[in-house]
ZADO-834745 format. One record per residue (C-alpha): y, x, z; residue in one letter. Coordinates in nm, 3 decimals. Example, Ala and Ser with C-alpha at 12.3 -4.5 7.8 and 13.67 -1.06 7.14 Angstrom:
<atoms>
@c2->-0.450&c1->1.230&c3->0.780&r->A;
@c2->-0.106&c1->1.367&c3->0.714&r->S;
</atoms>
This chain:
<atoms>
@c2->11.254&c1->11.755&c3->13.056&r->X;
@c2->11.090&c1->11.830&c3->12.693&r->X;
@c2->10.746&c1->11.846&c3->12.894&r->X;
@c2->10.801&c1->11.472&c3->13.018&r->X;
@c2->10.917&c1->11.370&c3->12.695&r->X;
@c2->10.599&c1->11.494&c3->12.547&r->X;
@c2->10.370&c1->11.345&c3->12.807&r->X;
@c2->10.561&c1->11.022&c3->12.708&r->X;
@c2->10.522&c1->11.080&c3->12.381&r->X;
@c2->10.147&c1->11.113&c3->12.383&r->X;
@c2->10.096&c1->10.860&c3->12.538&r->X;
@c2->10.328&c1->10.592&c3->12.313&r->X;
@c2->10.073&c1->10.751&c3->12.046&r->X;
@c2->9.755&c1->10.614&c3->12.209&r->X;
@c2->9.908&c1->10.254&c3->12.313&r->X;
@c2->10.032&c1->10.244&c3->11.883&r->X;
@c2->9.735&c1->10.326&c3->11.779&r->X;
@c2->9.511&c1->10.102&c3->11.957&r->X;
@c2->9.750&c1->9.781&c3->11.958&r->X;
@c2->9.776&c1->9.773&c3->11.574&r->X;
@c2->9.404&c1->9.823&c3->11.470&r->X;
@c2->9.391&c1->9.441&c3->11.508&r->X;
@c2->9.639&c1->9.391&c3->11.259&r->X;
@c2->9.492&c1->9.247&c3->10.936&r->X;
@c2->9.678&c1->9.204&c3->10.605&r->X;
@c2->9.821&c1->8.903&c3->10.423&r->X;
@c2->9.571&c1->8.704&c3->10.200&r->X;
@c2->9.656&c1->8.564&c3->9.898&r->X;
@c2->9.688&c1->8.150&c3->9.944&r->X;
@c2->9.684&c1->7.848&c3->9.741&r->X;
@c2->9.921&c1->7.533&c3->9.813&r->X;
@c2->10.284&c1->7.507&c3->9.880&r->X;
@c2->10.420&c1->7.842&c3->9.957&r->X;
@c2->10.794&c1->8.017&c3->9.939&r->X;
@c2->10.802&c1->8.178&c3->9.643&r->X;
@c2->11.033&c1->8.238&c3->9.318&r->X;
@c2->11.069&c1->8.232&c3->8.958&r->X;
@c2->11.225&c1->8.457&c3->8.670&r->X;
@c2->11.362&c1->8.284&c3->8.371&r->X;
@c2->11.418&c1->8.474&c3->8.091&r->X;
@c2->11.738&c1->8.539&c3->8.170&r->X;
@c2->11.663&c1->8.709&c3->8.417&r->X;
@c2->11.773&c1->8.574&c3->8.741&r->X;
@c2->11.566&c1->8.577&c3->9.018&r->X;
@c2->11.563&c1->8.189&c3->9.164&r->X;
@c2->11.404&c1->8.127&c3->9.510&r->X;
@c2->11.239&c1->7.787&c3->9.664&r->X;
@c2->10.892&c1->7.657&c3->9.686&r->X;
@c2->10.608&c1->7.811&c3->9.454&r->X;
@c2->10.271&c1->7.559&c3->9.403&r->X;
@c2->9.950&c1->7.811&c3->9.361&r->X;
@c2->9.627&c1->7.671&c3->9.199&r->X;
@c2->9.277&c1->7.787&c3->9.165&r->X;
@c2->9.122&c1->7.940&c3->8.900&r->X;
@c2->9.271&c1->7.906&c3->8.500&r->X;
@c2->9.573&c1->7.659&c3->8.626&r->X;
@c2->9.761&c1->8.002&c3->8.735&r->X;
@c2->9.722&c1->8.150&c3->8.446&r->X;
@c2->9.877&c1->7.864&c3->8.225&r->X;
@c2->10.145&c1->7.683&c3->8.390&r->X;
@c2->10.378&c1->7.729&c3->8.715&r->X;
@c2->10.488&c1->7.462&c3->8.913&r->X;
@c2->10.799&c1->7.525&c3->9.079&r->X;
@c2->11.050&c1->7.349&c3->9.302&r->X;
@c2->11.352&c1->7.500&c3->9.358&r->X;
@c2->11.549&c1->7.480&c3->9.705&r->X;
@c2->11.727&c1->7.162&c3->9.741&r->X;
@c2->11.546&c1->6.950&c3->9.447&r->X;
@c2->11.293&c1->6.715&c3->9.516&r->X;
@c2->11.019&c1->6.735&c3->9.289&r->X;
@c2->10.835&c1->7.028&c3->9.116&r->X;
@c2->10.877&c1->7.136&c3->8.740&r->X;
@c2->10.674&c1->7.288&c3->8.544&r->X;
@c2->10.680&c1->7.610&c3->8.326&r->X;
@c2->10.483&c1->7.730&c3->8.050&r->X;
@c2->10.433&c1->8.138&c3->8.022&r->X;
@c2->10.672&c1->8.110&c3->7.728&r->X;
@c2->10.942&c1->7.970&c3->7.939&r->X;
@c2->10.952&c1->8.253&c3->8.269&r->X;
@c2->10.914&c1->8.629&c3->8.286&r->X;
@c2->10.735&c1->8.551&c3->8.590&r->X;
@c2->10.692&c1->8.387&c3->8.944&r->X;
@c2->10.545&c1->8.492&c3->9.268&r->X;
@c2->10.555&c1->8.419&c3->9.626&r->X;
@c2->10.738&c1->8.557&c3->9.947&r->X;
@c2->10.358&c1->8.717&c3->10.062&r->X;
@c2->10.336&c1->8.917&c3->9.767&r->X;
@c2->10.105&c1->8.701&c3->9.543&r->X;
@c2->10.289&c1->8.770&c3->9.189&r->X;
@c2->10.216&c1->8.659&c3->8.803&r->X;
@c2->10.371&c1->8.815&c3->8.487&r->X;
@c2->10.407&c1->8.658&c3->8.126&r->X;
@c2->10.236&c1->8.858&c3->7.892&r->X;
@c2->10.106&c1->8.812&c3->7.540&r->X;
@c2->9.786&c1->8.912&c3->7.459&r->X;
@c2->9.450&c1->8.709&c3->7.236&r->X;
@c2->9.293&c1->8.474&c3->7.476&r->X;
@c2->9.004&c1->8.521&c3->7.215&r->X;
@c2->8.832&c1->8.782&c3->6.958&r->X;
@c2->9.090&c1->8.791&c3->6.663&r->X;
@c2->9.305&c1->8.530&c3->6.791&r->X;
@c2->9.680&c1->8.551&c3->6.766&r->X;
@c2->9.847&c1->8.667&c3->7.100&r->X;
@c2->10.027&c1->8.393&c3->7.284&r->X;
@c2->10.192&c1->8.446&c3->7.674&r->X;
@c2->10.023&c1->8.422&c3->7.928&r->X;
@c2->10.024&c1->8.460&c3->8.312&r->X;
@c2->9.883&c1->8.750&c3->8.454&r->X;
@c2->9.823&c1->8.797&c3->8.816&r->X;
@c2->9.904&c1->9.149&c3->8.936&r->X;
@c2->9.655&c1->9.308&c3->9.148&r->X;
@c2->9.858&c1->9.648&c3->9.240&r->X;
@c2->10.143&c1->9.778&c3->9.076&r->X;
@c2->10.256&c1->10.131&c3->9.070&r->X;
@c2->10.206&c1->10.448&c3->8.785&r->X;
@c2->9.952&c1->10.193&c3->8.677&r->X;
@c2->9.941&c1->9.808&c3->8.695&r->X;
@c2->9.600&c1->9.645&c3->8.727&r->X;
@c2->9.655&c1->9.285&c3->8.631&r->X;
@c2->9.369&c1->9.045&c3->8.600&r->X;
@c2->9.290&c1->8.695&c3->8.369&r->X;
@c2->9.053&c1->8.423&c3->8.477&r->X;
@c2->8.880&c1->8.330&c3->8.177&r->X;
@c2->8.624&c1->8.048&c3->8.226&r->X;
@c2->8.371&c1->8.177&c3->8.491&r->X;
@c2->8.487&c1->8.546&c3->8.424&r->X;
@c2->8.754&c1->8.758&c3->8.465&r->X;
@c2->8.967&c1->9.006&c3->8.219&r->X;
@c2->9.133&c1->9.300&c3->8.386&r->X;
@c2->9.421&c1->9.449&c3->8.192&r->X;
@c2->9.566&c1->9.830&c3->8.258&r->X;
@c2->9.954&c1->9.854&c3->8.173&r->X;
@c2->10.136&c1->10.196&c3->8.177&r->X;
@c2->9.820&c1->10.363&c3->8.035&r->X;
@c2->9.971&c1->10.334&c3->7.661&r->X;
@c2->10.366&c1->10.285&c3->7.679&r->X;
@c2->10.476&c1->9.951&c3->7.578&r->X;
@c2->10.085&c1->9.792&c3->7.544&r->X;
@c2->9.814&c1->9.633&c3->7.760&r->X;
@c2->9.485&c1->9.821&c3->7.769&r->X;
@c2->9.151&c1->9.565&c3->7.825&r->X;
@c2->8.906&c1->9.692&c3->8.086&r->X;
@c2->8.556&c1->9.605&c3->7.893&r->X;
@c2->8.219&c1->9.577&c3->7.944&r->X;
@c2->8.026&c1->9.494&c3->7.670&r->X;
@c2->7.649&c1->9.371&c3->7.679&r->X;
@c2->7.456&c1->9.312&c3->7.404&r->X;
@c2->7.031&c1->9.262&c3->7.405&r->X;
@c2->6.894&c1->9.584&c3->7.289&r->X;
@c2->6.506&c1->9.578&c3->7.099&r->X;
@c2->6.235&c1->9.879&c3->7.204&r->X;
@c2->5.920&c1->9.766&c3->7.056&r->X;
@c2->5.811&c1->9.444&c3->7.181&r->X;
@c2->6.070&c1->9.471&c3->7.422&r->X;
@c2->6.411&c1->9.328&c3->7.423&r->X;
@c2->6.663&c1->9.349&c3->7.748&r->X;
@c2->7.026&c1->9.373&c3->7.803&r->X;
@c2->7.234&c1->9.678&c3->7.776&r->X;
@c2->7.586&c1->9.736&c3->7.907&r->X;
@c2->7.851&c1->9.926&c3->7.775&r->X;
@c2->8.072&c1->10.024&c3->8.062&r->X;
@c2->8.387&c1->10.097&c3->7.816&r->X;
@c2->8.612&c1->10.013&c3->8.107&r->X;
@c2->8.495&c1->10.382&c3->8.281&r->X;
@c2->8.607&c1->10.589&c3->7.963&r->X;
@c2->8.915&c1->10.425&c3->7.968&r->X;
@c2->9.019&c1->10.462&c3->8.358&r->X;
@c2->8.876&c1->10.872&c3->8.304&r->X;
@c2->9.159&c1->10.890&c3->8.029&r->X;
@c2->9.401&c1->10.683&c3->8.194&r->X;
@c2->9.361&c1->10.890&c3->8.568&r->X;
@c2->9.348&c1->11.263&c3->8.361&r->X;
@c2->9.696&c1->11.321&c3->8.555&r->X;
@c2->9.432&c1->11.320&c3->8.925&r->X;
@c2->9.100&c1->11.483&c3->8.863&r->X;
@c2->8.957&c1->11.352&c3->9.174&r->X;
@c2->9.054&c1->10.971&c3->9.065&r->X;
@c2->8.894&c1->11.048&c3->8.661&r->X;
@c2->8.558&c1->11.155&c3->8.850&r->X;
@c2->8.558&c1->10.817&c3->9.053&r->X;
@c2->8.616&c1->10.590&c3->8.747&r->X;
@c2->8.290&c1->10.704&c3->8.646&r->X;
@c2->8.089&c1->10.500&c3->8.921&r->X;
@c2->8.341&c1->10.212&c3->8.909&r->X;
@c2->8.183&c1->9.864&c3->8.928&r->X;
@c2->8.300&c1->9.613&c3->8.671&r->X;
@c2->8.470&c1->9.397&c3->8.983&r->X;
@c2->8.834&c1->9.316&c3->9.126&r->X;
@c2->8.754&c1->9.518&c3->9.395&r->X;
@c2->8.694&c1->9.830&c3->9.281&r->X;
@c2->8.915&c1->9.856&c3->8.985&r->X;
@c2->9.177&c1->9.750&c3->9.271&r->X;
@c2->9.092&c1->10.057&c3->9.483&r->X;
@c2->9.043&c1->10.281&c3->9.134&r->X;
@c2->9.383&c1->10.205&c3->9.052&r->X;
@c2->9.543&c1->10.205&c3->9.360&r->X;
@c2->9.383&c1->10.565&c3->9.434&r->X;
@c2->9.522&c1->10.639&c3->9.117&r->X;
@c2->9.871&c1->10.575&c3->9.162&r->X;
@c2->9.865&c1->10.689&c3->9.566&r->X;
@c2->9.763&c1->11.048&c3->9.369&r->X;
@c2->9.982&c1->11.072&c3->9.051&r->X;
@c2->10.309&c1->10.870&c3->9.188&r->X;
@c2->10.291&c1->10.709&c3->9.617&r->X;
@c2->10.645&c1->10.635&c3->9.562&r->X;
@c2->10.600&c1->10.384&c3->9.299&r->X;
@c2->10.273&c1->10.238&c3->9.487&r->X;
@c2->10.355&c1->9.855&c3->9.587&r->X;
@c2->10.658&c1->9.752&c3->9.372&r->X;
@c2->10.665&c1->9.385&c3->9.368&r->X;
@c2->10.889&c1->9.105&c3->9.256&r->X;
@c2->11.135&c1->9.133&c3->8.965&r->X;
@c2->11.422&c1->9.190&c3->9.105&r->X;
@c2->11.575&c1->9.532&c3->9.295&r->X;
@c2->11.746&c1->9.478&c3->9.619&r->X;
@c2->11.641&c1->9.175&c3->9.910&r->X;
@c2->11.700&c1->9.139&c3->10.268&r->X;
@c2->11.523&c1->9.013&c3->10.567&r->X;
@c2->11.526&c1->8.924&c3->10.956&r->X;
@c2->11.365&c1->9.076&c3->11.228&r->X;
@c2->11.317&c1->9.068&c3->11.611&r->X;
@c2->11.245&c1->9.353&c3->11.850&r->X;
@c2->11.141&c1->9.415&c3->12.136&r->X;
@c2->11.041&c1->9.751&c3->12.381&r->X;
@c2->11.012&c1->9.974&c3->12.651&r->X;
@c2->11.149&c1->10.300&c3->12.777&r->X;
@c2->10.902&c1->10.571&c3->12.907&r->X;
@c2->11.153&c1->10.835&c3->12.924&r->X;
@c2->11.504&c1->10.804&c3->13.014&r->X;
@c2->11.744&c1->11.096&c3->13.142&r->X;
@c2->12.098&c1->11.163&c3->13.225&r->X;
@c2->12.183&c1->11.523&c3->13.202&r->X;
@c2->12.576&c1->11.586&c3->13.367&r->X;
@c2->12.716&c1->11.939&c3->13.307&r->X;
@c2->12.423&c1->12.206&c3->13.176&r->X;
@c2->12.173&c1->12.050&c3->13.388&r->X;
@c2->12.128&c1->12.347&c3->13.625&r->X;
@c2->12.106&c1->12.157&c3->13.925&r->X;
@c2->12.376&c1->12.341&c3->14.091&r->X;
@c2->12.620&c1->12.043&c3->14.196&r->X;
@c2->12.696&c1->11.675&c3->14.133&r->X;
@c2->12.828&c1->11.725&c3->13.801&r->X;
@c2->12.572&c1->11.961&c3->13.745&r->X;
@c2->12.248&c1->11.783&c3->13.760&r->X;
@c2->11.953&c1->11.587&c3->13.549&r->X;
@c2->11.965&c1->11.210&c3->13.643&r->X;
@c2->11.626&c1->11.060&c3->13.634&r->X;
@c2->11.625&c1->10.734&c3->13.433&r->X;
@c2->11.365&c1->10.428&c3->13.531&r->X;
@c2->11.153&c1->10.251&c3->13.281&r->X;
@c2->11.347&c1->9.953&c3->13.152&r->X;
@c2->11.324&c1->9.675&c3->12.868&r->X;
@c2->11.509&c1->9.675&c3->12.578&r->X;
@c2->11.550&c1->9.358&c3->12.283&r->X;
@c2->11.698&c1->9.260&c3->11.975&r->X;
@c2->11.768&c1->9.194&c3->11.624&r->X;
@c2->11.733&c1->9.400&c3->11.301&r->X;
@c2->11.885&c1->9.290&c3->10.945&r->X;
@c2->11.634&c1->9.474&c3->10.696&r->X;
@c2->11.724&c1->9.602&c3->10.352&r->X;
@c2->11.512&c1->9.703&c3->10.110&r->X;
@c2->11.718&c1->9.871&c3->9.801&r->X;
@c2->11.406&c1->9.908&c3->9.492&r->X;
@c2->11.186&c1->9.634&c3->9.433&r->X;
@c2->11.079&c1->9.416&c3->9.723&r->X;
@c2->10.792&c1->9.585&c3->9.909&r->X;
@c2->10.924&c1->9.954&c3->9.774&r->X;
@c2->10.875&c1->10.221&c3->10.106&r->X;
@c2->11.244&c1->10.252&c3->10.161&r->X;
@c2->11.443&c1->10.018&c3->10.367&r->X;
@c2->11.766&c1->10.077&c3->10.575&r->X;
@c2->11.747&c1->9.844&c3->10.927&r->X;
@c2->12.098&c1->9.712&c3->11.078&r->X;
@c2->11.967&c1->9.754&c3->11.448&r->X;
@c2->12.142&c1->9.518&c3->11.784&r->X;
@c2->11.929&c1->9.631&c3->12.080&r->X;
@c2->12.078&c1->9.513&c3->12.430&r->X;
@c2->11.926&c1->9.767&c3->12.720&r->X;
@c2->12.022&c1->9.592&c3->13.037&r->X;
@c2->12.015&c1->9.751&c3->13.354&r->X;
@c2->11.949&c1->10.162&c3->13.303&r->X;
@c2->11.937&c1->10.305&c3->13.590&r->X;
@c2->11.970&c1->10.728&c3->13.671&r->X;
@c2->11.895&c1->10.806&c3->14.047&r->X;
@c2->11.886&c1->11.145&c3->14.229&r->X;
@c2->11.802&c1->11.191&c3->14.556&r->X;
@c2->11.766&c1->11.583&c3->14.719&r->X;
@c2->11.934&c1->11.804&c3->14.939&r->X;
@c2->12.163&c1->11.990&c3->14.694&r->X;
@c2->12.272&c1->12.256&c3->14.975&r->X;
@c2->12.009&c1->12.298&c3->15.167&r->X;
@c2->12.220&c1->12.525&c3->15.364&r->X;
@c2->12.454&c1->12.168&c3->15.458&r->X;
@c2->12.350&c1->11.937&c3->15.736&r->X;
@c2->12.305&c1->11.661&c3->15.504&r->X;
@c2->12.127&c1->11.510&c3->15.211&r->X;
@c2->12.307&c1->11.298&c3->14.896&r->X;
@c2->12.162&c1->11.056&c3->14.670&r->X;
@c2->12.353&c1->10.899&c3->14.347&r->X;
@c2->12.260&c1->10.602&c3->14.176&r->X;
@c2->12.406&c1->10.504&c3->13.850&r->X;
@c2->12.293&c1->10.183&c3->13.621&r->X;
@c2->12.439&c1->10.082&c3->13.337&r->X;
@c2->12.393&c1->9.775&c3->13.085&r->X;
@c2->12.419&c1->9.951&c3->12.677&r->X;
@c2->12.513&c1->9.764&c3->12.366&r->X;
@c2->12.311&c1->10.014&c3->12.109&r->X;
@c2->12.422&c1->9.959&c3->11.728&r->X;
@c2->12.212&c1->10.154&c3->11.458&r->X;
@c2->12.174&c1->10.219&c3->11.133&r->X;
@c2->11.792&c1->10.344&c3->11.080&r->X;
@c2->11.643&c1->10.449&c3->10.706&r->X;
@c2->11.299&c1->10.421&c3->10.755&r->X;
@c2->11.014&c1->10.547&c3->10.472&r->X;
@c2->10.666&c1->10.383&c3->10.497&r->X;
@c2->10.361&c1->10.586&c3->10.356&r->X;
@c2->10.093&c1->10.405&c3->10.121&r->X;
@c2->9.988&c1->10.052&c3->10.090&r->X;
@c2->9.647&c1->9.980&c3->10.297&r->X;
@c2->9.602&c1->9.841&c3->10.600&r->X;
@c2->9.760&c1->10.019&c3->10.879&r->X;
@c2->10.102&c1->10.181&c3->10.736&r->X;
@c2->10.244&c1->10.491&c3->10.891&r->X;
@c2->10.654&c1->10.574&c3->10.824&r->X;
@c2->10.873&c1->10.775&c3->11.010&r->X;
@c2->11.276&c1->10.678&c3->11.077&r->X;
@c2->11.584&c1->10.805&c3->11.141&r->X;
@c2->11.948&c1->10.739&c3->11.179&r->X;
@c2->12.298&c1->10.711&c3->11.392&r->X;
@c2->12.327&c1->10.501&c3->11.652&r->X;
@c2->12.639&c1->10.385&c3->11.842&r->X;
@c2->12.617&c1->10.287&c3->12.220&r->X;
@c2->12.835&c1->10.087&c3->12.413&r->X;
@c2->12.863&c1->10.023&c3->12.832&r->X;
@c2->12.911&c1->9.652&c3->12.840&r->X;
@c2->12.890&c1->9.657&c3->13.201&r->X;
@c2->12.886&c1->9.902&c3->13.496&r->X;
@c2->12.671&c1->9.775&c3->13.784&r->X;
@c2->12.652&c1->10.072&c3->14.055&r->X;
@c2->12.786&c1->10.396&c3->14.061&r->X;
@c2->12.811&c1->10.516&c3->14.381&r->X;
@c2->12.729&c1->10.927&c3->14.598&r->X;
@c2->12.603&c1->10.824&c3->14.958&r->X;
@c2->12.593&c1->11.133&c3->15.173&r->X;
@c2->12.345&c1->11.143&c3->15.498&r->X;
@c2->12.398&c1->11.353&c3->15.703&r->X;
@c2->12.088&c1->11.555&c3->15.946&r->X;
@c2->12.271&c1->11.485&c3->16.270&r->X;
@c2->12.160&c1->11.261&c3->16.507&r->X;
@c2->12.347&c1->10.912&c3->16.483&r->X;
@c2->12.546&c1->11.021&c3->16.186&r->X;
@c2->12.610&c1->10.699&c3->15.981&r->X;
@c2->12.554&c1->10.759&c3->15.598&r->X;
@c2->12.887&c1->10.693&c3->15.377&r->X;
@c2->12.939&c1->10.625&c3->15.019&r->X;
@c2->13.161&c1->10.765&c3->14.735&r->X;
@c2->13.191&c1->10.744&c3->14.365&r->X;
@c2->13.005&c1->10.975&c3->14.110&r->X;
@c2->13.172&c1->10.973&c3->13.807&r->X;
@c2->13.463&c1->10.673&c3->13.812&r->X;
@c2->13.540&c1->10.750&c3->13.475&r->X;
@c2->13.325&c1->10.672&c3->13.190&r->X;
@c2->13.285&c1->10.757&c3->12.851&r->X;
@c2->13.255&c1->10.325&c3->12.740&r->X;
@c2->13.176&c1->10.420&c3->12.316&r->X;
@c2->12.940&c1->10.675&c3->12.203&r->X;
@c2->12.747&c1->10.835&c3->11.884&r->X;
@c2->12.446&c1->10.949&c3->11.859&r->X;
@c2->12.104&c1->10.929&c3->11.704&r->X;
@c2->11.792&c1->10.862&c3->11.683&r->X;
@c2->11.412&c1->10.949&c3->11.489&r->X;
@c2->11.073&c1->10.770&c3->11.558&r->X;
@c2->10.752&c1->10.728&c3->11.349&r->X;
@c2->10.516&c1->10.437&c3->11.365&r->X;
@c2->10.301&c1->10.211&c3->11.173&r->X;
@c2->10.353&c1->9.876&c3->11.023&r->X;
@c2->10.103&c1->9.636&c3->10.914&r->X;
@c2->10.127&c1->9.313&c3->10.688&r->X;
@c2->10.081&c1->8.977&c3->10.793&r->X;
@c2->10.049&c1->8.642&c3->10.677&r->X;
@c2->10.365&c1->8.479&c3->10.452&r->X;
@c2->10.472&c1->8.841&c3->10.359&r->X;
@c2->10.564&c1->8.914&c3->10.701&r->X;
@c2->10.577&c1->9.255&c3->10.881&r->X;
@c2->10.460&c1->9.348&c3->11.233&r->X;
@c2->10.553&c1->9.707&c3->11.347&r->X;
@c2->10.474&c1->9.901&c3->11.644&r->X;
@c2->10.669&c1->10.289&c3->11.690&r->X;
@c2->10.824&c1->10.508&c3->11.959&r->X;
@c2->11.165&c1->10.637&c3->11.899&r->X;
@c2->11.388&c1->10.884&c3->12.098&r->X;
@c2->11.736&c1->10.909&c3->12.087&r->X;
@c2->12.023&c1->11.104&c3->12.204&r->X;
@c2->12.421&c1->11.037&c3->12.278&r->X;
@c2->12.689&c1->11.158&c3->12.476&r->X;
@c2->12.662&c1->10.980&c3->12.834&r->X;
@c2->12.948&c1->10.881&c3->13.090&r->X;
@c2->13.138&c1->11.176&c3->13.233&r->X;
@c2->13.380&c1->11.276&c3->13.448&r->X;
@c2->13.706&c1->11.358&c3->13.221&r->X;
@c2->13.594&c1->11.619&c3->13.018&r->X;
@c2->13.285&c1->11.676&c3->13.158&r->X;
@c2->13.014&c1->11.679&c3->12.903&r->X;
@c2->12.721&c1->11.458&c3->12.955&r->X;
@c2->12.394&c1->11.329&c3->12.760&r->X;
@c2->12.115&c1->11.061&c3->12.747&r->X;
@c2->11.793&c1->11.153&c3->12.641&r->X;
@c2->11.543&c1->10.854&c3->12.578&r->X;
@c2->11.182&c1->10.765&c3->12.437&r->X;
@c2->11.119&c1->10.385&c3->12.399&r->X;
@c2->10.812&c1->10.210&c3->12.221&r->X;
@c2->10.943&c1->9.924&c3->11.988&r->X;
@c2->10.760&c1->9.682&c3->11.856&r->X;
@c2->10.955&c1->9.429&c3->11.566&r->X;
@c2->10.840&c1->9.152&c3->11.367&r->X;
@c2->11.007&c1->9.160&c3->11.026&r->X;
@c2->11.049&c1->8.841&c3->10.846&r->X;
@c2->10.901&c1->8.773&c3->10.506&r->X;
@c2->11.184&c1->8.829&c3->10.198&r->X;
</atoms>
């Protein structure tokens, strides 16, 4: 059995990892798009976020909230923040827009958030990056300086990459990270993966915190495949009928997921309310138990399952292709038996084959449990597309108190609704 499950297993690997290396991430979008707003106060409001180009982001947001009709806008003064359901976020911070001017708020996007948060400032054809966590309590300015430099009869342009010395004092925590901030280029980019390397180093879980507000849920579908499916009656030995490994076909499975995500929206964790019908499982055997009897038995049970679960699931990182691994109970139901039936055929010579029950008696509500791992990868409108195998185990039907289990491996693929 545990060598089948393996095969299956190996396989499930190579189908995961070749389906989702076409899966690109969300990009950031201007226009109309489902988004939200903090107020000062503090409250989270959802409905329909309008992004700009360029400065426009950086001093107003125009915001329509679900069920008005027209869009209002705020001033940097007047929100905490706003972002939208893909992941595209701005926070009001004060800071001198120039060289000895007074601070006044402002909208900064954020570029990753974690130990560190990279934000960054269009200012006329340029842009301002800004480090916060560095120094508790203050934004830090990346800066590079240029200034024209005079060698004899020559004069050119020198640049003082500042913005290295402070990423080296800000990564000391990661050695690795301080030696990269060294050959940094001065561009979104690269400070983007600096940072990011940063914070996947000194502090993963805190790597992708977005949105200002702790707790959201979403909507899901799923869909999948069994590659391994088993009935085990008894110990398994294979002495009698109620002794005996039932060998399961492939079959299609569907359904619906409510996701949770307790920390801030994006965080690893999420719990996942799981409905998946599995119509039609089927366990046949067919062999000559006695060999020393004139005649030959085979049983065929199928089954239609109700499976409930309750899966916490931790994804790893924040690029591209996102690995996690799951776990949780699970509680099955028969909805419907379908066949269940012993037919006994016998060696003689016009003998006419006749049929029995197996089991009669079944075992309707079970728990059990599950574990997979997989990868997910984002998609447009904050979206989440996620391909994994997962086996489970639960008590199967049995004869009275006959003991019983299922033993499965399925490859799931979901599509999670953007929050």
């Amino acid at each position: 059995m545990f060598k089948n499950l393996l095969s299956g297993y190996s396989c499930a690997l190579s189908l995961l990892a070749a389906t989702l290396l076409l899966a690109t991430p969300a990009q950031a979008q201007t226009g109309r798009q489902p988004g939200y707003i903090v107020p000062l106060a503090g409250d989270t409001i959802r409905g329909t976020v309008i992004i700009n180009r360029g400065q426009r982001n950086a001093q107003a947001c125009e915001f329509e909230a679900a069920g008005q009709a027209t869009a209002k806008q705020y001033s940097p003064a007047e929100l905490r923040g706003y972002g939208t359901a893909a992941g595209q976020s701005y926070e009001s911070q004060a800071l001198p827009l120039t060289a000895a001017a007074v601070p006044q708020p402002v909208f900064l996007e954020v570029v990753t958030r974690g130990a560190l948060t990279l934000y960054v400032l269009q200012s006329g054809n340029a842009e301002r990056f800004f480090l916060a966590g560095y120094r508790p309590g203050k934004l830090v300015e990346l800066e590079l300086r240029t200034a024209m430099v005079q060698r004899g009869a020559q004069q050119f342009l020198a640049k003082q990459r500042l913005y290295q010395d402070t990423l080296a004092q800000a990564f000391q925590a990661c050695p690795a990270q301080a030696k990269r901030a060294a050959i940094a280029e001065f561009r979104l980019a690269d400070l983007e993966k600096a940072v990011r390397g940063y914070n996947l180093c000194a502090a993963p879980q805190t790597v992708g915190k977005q949105a200002a507000k702790r707790g959201s849920f979403g909507l899901g579908i799923i869909g999948g495949l069994s590659i391994f499916d088993q009935l085990t009656l008894g110990p398994g030995d294979n002495t009698d009928d109620f002794n005996q490994d039932y060998t399961g076909k492939n079959t299609f499975r569907g359904g619906l997921e409510a996701v949770f995500t307790p920390g801030f929206k994006g965080a690893p964790l999420t719990v996942r309310a799981t409905l998946l019908y599995e119509p039609g499982r089927t366990f046949t055997s067919e062999r000559n138990f006695f060999p020393q009897q004139s005649y030959n038995k085979k049983a065929v049970l199928e089954f239609d399952y109700v499976s409930f679960s309750t899966i916490l699931r931790y994804r790893l990182g924040q690029h591209r292709l996102r690995p996690y691994f799951e776990a949780g109970p699970a509680l099955n139901i028969i909805t419907r038996v379908k066949q269940d039936y012993l037919t006994f055929t016998s060696t003689t010579s016009g003998s006419k084959p006749y049929n029995e029950k197996l089991i009669g008696y079944y075992h309707y509500l079970t728990l059990g449990g599950g574990a997979g791992v997989g990868i997910e990868a984002p998609m447009p409108a904050g979206n989440t597309l996620w391909l994994g195998i997962r086996a489970a185990a639960t008590p199967g039907p049995a004869k009275f108190t006959e003991r019983s289990a299922v033993t499965s491996l399925a490859v799931l693929v979901g599509y999670t609704l953007g929050r």
